[in-house]
N, C-alpha and C positions, 0 to 999 in steps of 0.2 A: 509559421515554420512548417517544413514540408515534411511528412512522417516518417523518412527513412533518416531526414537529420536531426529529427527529436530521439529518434531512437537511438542515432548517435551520440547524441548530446548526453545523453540518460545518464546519471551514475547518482551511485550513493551519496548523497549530502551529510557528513555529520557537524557543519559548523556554517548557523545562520547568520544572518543580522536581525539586528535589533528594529525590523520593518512591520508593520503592519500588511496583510495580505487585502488586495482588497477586494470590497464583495463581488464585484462583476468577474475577477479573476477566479476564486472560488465558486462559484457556481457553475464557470464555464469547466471546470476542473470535478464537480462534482455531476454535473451535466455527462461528461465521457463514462463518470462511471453507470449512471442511468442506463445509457446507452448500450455498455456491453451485452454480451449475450450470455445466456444461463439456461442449465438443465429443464426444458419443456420451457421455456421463456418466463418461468416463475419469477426471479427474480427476489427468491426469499433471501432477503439480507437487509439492512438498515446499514447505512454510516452516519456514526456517532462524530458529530465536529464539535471538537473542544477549542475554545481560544482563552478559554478562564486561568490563570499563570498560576494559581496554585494547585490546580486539577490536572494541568500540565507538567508539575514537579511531584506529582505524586506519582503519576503514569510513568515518568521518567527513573520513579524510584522503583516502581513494579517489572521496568523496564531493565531488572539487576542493573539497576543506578547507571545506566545511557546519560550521560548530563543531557546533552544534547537535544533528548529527545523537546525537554522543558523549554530547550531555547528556541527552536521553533514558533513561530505564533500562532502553530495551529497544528495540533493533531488530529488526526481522521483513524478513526476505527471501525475495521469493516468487522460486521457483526452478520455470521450464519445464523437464519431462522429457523432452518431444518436440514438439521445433522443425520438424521437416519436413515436420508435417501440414500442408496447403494445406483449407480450406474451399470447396466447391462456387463461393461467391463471390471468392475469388482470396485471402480474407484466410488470412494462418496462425492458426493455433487456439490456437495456445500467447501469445499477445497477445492475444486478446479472454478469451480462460479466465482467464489472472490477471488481468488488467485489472477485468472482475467478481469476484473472489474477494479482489483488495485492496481495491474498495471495499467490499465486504462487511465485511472486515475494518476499514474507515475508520469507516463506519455504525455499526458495532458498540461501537466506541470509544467515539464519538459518545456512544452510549446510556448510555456506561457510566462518565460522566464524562471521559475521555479522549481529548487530543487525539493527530494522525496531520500526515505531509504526506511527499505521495506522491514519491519522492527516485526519479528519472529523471536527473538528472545525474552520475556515477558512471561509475570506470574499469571495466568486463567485467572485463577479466584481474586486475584489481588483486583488486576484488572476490571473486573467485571463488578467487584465492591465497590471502586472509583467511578467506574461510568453507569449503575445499578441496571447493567444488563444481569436479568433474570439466568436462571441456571439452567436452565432445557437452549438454550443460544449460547456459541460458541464464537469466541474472538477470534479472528483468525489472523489479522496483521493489526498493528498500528503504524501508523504511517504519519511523520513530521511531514510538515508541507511548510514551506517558506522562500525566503531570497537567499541564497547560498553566499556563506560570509569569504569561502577559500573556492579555488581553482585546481584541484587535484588533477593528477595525471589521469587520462583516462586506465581502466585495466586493460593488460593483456588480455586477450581471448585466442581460445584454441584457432587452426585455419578450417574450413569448412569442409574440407577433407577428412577432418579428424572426428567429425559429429557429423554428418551427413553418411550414410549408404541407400544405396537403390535396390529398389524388390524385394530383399533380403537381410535379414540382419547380418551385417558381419562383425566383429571384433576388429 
């Protein structure tokens, strides 16, 4: 698939089937997130890949009860190593690094027939009790990965006029 129509293709998945993913798809899928770029080319992060169905429905329970997320056959959670760095422009680095390296990994999906949807709603501690990431590392998405069981309309999005200005901020 050519990358401006995986990127069309993109959206939210909340309803899979009942498929097994399989490993050469997943690895080309976690291969993209390798691939991304990150703050000094560190690359401080881990993804945790769950495909165990009760580690799955507890994620999903952490996940303020997403059923969804369980029905997945595979959760990916991207895991900051180093939360302290600050960027020259005041953002931390470990939010913009996975931020681009999920969707890398969304994109990828995408391509590869599979759908994603990006799960920010989720207890910390719960989470990281489930997957025993240590407490100095921060979660920062989980992310269902699978075959998408529905067909939803794609979203509206603004026209590019409306999010786009040149030289200058305007309103």
């Amino acid at each position: 698939m050519e990358l401006m129509e995986a990127i069309k293709e993109r959206r939210s998945v909340r309803a899979y089937q009942n498929r097994e993913v399989p490993a050469d798809k997943l690895e080309r899928v976690l291969e993209a997130a390798r691939l991304a770029p990150s703050a000094s080319n560190r690359q401080m992060w881990k993804f945790v890949v769950v495909r165990d169905v009760e580690r799955r429905r507890l994620l999903a329970e952490a996940a303020n009860g997403q059923s969804f997320v369980a029905q997945a056959p595979v959760v990916i959670a991207g895991v900051a190593l180093r939360t302290g760095h600050v960027m020259g422009c005041e953002v931390p680095s470990y939010a913009v690094d996975l931020a681009i390296a999920v969707e890398h990994i969304a994109l990828a999906a995408a391509a590869e027939g599979l759908g994603t949807c990006w799960i920010g709603a989720f207890s910390q501690p719960r989470a990281r009790e489930i997957l025993g990431v240590p407490g100095q590392y921060k979660i920062v998405a989980l992310m269902p990965l699978g075959y998408p069981a529905d067909s939803p309309r794609p979203k509206a999005r603004k026209p590019l006029e409306e999010i786009a200005c040149y030289e200058r901020f305007s309103e």
